[in-house]
C-alpha positions in Angstrom: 168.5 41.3 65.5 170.5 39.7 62.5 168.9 37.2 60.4 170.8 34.2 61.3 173.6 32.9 58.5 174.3 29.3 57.0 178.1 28.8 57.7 179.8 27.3 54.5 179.7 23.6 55.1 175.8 24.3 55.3 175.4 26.4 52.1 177.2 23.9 50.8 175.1 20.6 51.2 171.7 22.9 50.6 173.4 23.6 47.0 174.1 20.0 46.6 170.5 19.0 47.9 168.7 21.5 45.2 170.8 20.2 42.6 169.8 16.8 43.3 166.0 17.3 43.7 166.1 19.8 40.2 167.8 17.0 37.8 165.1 14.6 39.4 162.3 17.4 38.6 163.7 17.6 34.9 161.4 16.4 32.4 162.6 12.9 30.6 162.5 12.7 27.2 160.1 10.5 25.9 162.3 8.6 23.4 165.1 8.2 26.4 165.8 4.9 28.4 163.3 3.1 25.8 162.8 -1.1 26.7 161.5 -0.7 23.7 163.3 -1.4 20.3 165.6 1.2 18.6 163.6 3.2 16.3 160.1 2.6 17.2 157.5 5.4 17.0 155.5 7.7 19.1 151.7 5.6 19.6 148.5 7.7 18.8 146.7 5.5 21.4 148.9 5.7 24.7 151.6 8.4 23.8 154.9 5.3 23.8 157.7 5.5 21.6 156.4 1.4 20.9 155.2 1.8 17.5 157.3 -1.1 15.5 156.5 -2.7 12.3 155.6 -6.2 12.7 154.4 -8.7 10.0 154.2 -5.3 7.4 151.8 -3.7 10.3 152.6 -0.9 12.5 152.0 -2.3 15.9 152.0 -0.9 19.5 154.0 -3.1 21.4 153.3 -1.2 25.0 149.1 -1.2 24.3 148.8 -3.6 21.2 147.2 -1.0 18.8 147.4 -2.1 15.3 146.9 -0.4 11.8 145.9 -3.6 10.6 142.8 -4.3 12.6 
């Protein structure tokens, strides 16, 4: 016996179906779709792109960590 075949309208929407579950499985960059402001920097404490400088301290504003104290 013959392995059955996907007719074309078939292969078709499993080709659209794995190109829509691989671009959801890519990995984001971690500086993309920021809330956070242009510019800010990677934290050491909880890995955001939140680091800002704010009243001449670097400051976290995702986890609040603070060069100053």
């Amino acid at each position: 016996m013959r392995k059955p075949e996907l007719d074309v309208h078939q292969k078709k929407l499993v080709d659209e179906k794995r190109a829509e579950f691989e671009a959801r499985q890519k990995q984001q960059d971690a500086f993309a779709k920021s809330h956070f402001p242009d510019g800010a920097q990677l934290c050491n404490k909880c890995s955001t792109a939140a680091v800002v400088m704010m009243d001449g301290c670097k400051t976290c504003l995702n986890c609040g960590e603070s060069k100053c104290g």
